[in-house]
C-alpha positions as a Markdown table, in Angstrom:
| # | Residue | x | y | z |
|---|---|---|---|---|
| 1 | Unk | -77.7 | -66.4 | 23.3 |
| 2 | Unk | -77.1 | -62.9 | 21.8 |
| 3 | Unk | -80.0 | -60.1 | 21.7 |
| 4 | Unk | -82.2 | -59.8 | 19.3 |
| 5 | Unk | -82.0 | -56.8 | 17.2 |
| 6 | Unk | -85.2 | -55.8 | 19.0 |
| 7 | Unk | -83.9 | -56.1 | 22.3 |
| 8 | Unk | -80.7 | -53.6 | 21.8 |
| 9 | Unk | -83.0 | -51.2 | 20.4 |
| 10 | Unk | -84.7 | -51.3 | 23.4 |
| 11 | Unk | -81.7 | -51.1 | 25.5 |
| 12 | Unk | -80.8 | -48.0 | 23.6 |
| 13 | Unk | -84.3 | -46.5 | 24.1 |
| 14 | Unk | -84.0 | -47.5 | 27.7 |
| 15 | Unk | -80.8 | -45.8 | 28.2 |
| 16 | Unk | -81.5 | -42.6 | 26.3 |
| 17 | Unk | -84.5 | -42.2 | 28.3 |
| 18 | Unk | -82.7 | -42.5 | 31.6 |
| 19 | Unk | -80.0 | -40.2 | 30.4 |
| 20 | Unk | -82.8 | -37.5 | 29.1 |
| 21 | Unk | -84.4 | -37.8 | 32.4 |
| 22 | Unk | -81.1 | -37.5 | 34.3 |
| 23 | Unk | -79.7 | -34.4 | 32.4 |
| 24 | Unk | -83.3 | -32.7 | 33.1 |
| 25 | Unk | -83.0 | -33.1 | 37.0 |
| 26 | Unk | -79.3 | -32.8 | 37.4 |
| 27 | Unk | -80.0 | -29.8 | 35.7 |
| 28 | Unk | -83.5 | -28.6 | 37.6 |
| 29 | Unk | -82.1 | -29.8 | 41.0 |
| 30 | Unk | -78.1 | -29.9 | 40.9 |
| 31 | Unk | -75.8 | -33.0 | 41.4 |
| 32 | Unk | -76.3 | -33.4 | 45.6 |
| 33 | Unk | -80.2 | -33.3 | 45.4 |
| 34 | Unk | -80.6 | -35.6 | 42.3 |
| 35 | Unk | -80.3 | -39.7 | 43.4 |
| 36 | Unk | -80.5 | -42.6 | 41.1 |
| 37 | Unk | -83.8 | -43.5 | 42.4 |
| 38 | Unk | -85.5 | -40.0 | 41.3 |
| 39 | Unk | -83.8 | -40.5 | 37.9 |
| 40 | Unk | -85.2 | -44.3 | 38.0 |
| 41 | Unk | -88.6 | -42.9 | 39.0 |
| 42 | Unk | -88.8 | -40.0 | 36.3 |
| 43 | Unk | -87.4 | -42.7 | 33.9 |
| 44 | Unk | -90.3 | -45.1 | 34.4 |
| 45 | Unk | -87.9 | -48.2 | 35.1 |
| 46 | Unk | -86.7 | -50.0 | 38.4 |
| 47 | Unk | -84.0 | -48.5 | 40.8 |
| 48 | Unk | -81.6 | -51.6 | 39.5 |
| 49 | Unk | -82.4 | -50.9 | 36.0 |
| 50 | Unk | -80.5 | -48.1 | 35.7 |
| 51 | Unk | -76.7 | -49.6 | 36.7 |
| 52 | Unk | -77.4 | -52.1 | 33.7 |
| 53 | Unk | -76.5 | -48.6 | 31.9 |
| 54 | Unk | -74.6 | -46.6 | 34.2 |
| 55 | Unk | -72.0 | -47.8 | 37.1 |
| 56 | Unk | -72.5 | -45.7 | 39.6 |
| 57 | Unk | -74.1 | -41.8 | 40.1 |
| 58 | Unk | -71.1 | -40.0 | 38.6 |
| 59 | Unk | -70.9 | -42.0 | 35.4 |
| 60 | Unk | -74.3 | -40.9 | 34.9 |
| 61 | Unk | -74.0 | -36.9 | 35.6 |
| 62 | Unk | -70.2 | -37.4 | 33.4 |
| 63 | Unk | -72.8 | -38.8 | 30.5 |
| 64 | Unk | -74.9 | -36.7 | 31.1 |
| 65 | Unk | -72.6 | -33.8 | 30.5 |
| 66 | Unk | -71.0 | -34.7 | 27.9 |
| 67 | Unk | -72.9 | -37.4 | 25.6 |
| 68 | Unk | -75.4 | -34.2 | 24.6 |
| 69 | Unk | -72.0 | -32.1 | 23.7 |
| 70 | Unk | -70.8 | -34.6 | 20.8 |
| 71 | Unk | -74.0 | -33.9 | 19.3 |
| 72 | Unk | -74.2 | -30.4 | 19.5 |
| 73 | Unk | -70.5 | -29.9 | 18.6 |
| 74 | Unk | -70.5 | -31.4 | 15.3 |
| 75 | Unk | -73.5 | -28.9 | 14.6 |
| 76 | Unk | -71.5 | -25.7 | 16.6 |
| 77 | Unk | -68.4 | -26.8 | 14.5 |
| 78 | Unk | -70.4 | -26.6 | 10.8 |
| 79 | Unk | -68.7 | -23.7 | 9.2 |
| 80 | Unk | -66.0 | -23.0 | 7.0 |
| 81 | Unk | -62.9 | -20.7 | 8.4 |
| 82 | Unk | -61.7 | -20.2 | 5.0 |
| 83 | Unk | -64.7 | -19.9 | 3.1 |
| 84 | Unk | -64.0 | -16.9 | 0.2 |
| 85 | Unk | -66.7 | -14.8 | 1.9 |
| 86 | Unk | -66.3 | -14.6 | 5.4 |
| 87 | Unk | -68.8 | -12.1 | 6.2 |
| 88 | Unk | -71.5 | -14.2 | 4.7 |
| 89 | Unk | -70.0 | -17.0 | 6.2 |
| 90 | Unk | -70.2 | -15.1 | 9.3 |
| 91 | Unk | -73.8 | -14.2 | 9.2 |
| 92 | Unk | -74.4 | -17.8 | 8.4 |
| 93 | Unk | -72.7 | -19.1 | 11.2 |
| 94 | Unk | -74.3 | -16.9 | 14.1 |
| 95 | Unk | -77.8 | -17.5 | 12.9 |
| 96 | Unk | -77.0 | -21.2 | 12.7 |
| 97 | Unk | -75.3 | -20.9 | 16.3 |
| 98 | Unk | -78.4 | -18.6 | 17.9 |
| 99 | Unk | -81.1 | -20.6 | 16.6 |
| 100 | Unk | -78.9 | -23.8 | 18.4 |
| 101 | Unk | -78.9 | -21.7 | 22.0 |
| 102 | Unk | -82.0 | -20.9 | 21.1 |
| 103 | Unk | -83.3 | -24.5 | 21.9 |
| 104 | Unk | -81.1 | -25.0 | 24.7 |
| 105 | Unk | -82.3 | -25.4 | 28.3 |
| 106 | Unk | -81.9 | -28.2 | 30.7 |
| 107 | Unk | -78.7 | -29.1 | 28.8 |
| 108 | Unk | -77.2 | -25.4 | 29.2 |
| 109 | Unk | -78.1 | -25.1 | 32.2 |
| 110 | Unk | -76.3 | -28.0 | 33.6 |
| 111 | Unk | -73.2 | -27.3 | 31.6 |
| 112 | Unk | -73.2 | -24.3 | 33.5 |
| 113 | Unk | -73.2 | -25.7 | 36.7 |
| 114 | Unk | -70.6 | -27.5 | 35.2 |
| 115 | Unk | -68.6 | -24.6 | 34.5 |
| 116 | Unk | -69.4 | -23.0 | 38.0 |
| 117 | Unk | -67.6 | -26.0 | 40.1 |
| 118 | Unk | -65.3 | -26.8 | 37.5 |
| 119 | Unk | -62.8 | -28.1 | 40.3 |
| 120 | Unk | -65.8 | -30.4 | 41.6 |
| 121 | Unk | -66.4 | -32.1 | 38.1 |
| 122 | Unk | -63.2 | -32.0 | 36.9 |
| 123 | Unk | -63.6 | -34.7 | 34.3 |
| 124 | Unk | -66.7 | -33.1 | 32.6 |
| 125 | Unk | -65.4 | -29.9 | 32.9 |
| 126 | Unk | -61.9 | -30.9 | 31.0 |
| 127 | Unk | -64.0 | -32.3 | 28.3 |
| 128 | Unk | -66.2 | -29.1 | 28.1 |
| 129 | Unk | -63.5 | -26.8 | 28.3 |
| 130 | Unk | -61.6 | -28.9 | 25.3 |
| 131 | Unk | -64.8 | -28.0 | 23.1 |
| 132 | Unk | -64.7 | -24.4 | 24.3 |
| 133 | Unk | -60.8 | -24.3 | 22.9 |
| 134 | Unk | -61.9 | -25.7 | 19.6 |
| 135 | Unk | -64.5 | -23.4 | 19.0 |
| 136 | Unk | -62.7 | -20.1 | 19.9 |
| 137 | Unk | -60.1 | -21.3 | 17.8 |
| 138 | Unk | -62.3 | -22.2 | 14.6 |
| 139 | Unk | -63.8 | -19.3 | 14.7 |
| 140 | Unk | -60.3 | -17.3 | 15.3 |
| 141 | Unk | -59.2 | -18.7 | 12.0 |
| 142 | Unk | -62.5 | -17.5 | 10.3 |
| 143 | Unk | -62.0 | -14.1 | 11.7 |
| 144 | Unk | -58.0 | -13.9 | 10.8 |
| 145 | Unk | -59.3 | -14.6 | 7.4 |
| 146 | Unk | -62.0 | -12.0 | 7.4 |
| 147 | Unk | -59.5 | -9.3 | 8.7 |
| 148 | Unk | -56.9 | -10.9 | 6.3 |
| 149 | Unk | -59.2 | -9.7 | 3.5 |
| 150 | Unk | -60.1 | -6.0 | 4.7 |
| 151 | Unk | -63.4 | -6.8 | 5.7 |
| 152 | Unk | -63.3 | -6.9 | 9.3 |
| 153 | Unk | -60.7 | -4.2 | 12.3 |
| 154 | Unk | -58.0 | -6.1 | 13.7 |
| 155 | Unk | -58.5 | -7.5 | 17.3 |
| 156 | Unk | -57.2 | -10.4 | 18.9 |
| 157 | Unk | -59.5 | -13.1 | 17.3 |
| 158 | Unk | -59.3 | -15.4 | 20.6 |
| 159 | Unk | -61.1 | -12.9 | 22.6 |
| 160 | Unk | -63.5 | -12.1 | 20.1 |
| 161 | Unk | -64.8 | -15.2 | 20.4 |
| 162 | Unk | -64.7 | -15.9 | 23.8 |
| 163 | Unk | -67.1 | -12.4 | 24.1 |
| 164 | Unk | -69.3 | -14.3 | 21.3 |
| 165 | Unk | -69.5 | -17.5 | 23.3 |
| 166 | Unk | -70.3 | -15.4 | 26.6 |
| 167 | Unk | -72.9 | -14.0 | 24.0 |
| 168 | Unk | -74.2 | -17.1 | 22.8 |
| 169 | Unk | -74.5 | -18.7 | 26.6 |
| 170 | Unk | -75.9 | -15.2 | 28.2 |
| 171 | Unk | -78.9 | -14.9 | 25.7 |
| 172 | Unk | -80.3 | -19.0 | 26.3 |
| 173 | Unk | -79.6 | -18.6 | 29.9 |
| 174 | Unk | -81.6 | -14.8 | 30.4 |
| 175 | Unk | -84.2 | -15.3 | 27.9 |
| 176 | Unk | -87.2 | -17.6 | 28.6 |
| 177 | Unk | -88.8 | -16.9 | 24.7 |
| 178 | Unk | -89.8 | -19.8 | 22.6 |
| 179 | Unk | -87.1 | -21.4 | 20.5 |
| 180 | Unk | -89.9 | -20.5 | 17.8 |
| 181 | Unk | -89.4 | -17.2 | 18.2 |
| 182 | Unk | -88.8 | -14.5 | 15.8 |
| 183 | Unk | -87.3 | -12.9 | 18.4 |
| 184 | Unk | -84.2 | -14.7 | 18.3 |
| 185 | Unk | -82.9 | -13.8 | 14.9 |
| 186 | Unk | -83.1 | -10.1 | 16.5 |
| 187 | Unk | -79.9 | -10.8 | 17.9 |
| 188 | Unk | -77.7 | -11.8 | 14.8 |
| 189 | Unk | -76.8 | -8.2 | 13.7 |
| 190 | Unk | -75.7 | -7.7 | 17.4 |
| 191 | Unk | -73.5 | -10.8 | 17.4 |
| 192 | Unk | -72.0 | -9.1 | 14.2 |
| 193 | Unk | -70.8 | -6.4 | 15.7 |
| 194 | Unk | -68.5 | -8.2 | 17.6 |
| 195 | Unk | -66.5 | -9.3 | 14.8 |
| 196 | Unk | -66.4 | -5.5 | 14.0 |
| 197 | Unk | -67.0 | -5.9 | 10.4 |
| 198 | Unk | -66.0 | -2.5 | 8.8 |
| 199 | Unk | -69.0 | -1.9 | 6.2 |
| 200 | Unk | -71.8 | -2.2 | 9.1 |
């Protein structure tokens, strides 16, 4: 007999909890110290409950990693490389992306582990590192167009934005502010500067 419409929702519930749960202690405790059964326990389900969703500890910390990053991409991605203002465009872009950081924390903070033992979690890592090429590259191509235009010095685009993303990670993970915060939008100007927009 197939589920009931009620049931998958509850399966989906189930499993989005156990991943939440899981992305918080992998990222407050690391991969060695976090087991399925802490994950279970924070989860509020049974021990066996959670291989009805995930095969084994390293399909979890993999979904964990990277589940959260094809949400957050499509937002990191939303701007337009050839808009006919790319300063404003810009500025539009870097508040969007600080106010995104902004809320980051458990999920940063694992992707940086992540990043740290890249050869250890090579699978997560190739998938992180294949967002972290398309993002330079977007925003090359909105910078080419900028300095294409007049509006901001020539400098190799690629490293521009590698510096931005560096940017982008070093303010979530040094700052402990609200993502309320007026604070935050403080920063946008200083992201701006990068780009070395010639009329600022």
């Amino acid at each position: 007999m197939p589920l009931s419409e009620e049931q998958v929702l509850k399966m989906k519930q189930k499993r989005e909890t156990i991943l939440q749960q899981a992305i918080l202690l992998f990222a407050e405790h690391g991969y060695d110290d976090t087991t399925i059964a802490k994950v279970a326990k924070a989860s509020g389900v049974s021990f066996g409950s959670v291989f009805t969703y995930f095969e084994n500890k390293d399909q979890l910390f993999h979904a964990a990693v990277t589940e959260p990053l094809q949400e957050h991409s499509v937002k990191l991605l939303d701007f337009d490389p050839q808009a006919s203002e790319p300063l404003l465009e810009l500025e539009r872009m870097v508040t969007n992306h600080i106010k995104i950081f902004a809320a980051f924390d458990s999920y940063l903070r694992l992707v940086v582990q992540v990043v740290g033992y890249y050869n250890r979690f090579a699978h997560s890592f190739a998938e992180l590192d294949a967002f972290h090429n398309s993002f330079r590259t977007k925003i090359a191509e909105l910078l080419i167009n900028g300095q294409e235009k007049g509006l901001l010095h020539v400098q190799d685009p690629k490293y521009v934005a590698t510096a931005y993303m560096s940017l982008l990670i070093g303010l979530r993970v040094n700052l402990t502010d609200e993502p309320q915060s007026n604070m935050w939008e403080k920063f946008v100007p200083f992201a701006m500067q990068l780009f070395g927009p010639k009329n600022r």
